[in-house]
Residue frames as a rotation matrix with the C-alpha (Angstrom) as fourth column:
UNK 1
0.404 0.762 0.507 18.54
0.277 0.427 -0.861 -3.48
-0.872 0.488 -0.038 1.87
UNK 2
-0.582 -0.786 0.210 20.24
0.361 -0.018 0.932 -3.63
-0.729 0.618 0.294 -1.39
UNK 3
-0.817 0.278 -0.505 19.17
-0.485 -0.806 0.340 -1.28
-0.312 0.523 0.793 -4.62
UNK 4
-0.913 0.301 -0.275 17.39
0.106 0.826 0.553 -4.91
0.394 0.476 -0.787 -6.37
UNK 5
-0.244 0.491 -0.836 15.05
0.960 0.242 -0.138 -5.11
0.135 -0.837 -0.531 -3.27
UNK 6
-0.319 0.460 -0.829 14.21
-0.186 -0.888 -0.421 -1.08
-0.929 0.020 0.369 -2.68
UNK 7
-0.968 -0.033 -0.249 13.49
-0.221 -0.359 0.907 -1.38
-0.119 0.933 0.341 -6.57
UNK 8
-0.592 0.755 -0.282 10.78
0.532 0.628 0.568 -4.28
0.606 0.186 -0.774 -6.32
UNK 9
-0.488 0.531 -0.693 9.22
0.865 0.186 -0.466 -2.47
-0.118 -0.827 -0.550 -3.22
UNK 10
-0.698 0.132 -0.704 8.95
-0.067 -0.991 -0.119 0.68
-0.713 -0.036 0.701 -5.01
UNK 11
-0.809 0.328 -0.487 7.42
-0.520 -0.015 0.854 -0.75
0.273 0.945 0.183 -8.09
UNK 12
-0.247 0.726 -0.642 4.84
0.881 0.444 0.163 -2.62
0.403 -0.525 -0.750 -5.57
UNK 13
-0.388 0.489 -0.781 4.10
0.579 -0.531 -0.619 0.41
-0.717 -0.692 -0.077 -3.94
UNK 14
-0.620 0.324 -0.715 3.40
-0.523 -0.850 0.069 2.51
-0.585 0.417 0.696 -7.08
UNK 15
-0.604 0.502 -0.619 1.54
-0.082 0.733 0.675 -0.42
0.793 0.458 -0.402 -8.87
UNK 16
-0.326 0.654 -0.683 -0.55
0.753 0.617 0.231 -1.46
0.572 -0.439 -0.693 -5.39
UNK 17
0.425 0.374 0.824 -0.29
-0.030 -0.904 0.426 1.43
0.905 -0.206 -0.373 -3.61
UNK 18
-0.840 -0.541 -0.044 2.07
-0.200 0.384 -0.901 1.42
0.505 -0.748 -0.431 -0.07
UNK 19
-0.167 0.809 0.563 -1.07
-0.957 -0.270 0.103 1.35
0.236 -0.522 0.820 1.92
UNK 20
0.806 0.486 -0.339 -1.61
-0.551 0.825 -0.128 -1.85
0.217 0.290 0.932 0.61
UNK 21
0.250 -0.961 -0.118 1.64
-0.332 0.029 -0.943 -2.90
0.910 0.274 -0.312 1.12
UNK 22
0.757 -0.156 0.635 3.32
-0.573 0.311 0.759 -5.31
-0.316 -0.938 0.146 4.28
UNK 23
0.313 -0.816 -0.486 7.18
-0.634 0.202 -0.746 -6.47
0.707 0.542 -0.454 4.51
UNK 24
0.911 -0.030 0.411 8.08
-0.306 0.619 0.723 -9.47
-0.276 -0.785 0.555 5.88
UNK 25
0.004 -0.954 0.301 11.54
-0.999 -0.014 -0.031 -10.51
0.034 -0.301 -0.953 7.04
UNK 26
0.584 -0.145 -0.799 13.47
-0.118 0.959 -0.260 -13.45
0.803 0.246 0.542 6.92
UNK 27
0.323 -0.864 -0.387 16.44
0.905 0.402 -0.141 -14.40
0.277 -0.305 0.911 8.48
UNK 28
-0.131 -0.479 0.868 18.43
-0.062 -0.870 -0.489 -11.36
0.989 -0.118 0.084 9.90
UNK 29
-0.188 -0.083 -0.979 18.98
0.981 -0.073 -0.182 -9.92
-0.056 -0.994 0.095 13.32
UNK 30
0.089 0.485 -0.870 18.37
0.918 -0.378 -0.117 -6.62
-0.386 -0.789 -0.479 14.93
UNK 31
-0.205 -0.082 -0.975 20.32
-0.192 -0.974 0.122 -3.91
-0.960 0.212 0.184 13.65
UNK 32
-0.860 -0.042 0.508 19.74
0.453 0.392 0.801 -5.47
-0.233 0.919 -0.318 10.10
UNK 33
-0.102 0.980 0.172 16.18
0.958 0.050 0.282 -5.41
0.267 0.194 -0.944 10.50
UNK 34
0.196 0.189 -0.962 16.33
0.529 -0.847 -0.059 -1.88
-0.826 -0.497 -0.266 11.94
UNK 35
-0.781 -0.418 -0.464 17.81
-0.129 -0.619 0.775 -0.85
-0.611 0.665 0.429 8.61
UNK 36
-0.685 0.653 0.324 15.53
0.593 0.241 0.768 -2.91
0.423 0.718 -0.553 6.14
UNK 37
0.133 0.882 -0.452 12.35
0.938 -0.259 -0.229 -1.28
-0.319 -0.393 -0.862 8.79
UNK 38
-0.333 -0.642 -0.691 14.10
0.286 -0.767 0.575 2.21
-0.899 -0.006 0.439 8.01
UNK 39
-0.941 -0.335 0.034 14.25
0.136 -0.287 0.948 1.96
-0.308 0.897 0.316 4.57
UNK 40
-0.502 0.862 0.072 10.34
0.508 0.227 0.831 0.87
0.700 0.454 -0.551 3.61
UNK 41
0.319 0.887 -0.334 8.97
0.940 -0.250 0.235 3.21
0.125 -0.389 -0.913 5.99
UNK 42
0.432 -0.336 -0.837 11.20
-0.075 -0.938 0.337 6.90
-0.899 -0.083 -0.430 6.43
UNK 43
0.836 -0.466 -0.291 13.09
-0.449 -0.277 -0.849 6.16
0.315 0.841 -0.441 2.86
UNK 44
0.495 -0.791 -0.359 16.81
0.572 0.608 -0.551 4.81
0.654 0.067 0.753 2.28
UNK 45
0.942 -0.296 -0.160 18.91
-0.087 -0.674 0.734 6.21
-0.325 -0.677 -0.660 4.98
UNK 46
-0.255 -0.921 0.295 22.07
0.670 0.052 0.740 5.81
-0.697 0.386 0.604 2.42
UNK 47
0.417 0.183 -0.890 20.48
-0.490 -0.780 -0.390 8.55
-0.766 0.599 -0.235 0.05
UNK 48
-0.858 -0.462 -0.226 21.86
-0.365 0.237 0.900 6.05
-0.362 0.855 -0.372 -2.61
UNK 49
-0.967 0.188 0.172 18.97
0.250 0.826 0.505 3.56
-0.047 0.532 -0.846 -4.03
UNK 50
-0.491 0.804 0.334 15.45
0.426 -0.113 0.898 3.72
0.760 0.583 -0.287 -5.31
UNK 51
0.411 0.730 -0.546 13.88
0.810 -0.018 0.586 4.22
0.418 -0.683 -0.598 -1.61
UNK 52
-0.585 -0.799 -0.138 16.24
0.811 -0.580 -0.074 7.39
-0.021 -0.156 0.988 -1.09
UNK 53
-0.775 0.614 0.146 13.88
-0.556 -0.774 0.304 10.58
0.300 0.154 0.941 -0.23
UNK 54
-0.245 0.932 -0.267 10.53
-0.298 0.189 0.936 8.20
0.923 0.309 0.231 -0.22
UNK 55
-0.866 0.269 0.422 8.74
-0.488 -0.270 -0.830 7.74
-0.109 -0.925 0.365 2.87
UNK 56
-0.699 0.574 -0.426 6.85
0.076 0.652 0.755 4.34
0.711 0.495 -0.499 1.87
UNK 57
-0.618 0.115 0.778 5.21
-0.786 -0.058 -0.616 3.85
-0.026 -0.992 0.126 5.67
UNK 58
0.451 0.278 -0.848 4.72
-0.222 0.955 0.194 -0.02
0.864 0.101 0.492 4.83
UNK 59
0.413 -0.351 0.841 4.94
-0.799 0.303 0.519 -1.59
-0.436 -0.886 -0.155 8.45
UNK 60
-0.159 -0.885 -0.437 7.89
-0.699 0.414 -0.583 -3.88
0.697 0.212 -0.685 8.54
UNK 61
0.687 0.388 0.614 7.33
-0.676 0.651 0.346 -7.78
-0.265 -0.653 0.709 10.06
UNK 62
-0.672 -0.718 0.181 9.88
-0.686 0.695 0.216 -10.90
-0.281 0.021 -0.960 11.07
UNK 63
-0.016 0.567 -0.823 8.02
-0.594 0.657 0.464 -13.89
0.804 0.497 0.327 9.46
UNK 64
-0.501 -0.199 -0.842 8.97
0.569 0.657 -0.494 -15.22
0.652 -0.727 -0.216 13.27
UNK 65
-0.859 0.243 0.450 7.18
-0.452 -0.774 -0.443 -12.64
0.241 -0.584 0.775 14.88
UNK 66
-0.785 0.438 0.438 4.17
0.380 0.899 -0.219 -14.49
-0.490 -0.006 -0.872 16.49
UNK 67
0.026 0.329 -0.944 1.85
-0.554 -0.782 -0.287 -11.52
-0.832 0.530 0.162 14.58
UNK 68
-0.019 0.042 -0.999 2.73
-0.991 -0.130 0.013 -13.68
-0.129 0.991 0.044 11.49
UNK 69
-0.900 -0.408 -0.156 4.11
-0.393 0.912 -0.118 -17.16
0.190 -0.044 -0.981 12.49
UNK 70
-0.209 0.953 0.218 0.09
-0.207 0.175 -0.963 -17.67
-0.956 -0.246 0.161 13.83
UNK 71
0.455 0.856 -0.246 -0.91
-0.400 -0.050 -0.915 -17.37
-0.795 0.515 0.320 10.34
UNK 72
-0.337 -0.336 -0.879 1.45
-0.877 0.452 0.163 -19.71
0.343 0.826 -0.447 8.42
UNK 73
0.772 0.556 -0.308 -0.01
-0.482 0.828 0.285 -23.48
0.413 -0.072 0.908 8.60
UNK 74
0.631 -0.428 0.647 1.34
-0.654 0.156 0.740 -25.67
-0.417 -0.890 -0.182 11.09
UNK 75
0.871 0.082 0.485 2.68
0.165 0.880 -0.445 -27.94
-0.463 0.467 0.753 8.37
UNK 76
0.493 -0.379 0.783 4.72
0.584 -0.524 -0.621 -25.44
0.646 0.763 -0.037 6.55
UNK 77
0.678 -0.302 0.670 5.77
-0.734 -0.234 0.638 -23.94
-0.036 -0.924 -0.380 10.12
UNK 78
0.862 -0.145 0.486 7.10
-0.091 0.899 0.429 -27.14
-0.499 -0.414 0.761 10.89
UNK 79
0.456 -0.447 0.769 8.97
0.827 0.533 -0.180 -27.92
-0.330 0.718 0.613 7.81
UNK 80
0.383 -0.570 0.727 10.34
0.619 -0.426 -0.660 -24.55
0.686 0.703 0.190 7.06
UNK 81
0.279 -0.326 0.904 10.70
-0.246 -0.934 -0.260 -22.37
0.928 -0.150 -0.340 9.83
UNK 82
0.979 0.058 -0.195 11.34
0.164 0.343 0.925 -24.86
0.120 -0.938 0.326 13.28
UNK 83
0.275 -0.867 -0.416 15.09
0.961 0.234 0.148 -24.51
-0.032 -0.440 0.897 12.84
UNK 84
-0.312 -0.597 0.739 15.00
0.594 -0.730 -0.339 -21.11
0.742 0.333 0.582 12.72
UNK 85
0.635 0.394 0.664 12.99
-0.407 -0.561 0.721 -20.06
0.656 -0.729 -0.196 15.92
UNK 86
0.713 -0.518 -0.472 15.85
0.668 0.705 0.236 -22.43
0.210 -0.483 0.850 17.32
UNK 87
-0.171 -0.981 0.089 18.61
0.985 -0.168 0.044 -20.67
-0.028 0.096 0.995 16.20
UNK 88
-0.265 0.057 0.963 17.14
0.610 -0.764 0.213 -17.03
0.747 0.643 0.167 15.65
UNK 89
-0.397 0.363 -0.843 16.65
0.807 -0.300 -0.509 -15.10
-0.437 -0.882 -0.174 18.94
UNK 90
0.123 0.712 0.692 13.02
0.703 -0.554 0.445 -13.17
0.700 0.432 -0.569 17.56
UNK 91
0.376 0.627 -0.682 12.54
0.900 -0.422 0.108 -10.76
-0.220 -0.655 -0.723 20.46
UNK 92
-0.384 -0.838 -0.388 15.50
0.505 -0.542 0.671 -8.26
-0.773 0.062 0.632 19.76
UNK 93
-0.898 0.196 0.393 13.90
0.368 -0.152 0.917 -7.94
0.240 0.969 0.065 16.02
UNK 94
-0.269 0.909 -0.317 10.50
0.929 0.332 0.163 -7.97
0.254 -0.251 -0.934 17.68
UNK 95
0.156 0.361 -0.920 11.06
0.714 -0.684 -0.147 -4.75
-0.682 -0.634 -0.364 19.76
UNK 96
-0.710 -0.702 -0.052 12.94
0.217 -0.289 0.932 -3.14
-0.670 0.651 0.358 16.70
UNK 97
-0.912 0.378 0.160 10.14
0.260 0.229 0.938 -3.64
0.318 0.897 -0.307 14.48
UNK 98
-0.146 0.951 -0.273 7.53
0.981 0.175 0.083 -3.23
0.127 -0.256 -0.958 16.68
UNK 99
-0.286 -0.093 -0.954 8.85
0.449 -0.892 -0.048 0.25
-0.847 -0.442 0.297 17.73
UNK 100
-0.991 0.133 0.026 9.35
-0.032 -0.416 0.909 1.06
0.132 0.900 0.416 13.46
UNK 101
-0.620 0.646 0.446 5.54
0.484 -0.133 0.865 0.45
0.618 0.752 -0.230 13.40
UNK 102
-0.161 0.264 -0.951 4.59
0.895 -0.368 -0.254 2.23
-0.417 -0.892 -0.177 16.62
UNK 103
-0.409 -0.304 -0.860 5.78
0.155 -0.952 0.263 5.30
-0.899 -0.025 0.436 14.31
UNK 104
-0.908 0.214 0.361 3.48
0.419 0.487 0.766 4.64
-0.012 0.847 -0.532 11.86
């Protein structure tokens, strides 16, 4: 997760509060998402960038995950996300993510 992206999530968590607070994934695979889940919930695990030390515990979601994909309209499903449950194998990310918010 690049500095740009820890910045915005920090300034959403001190503005909304992390509580309030739920990241959803795009595109990406496993060990990706294992980092991005990392960062917004134990802190940057490079000790370089805004989320470095902070311990947000904002549960981390794949926008394919059916947890989320249920609640986008079937229209907007359709038209934005069908070629990516094609091409994206969700489960890998699924257990990854599911485990980050187990530890929650």
């Amino acid at each position: 997760m690049n500095f740009e992206n820890q910045g915005v999530i920090k300034r959403l968590a001190d503005q909304y509060g992390p509580e309030n607070l739920t990241v959803v994934l795009g595109n990406g695979e496993a060990n990706g998402v294992e980092v991005f889940a990392e960062t917004v919930t134990e802190g940057d695990p490079s000790y370089a960038g805004p989320l470095a030390g902070v311990a947000l515990k904002i549960p981390v979601y794949h926008v394919l995950e059916e947890d989320v994909i249920s609640q986008v309209p079937k229209k907007l499903r359709d038209e934005k996300l069908q070629l990516s449950l094609l091409v994206i194998d969700v489960e890998p990310m699924h257990q990854v993510l599911e485990a980050s918010r187990a530890k929650l």
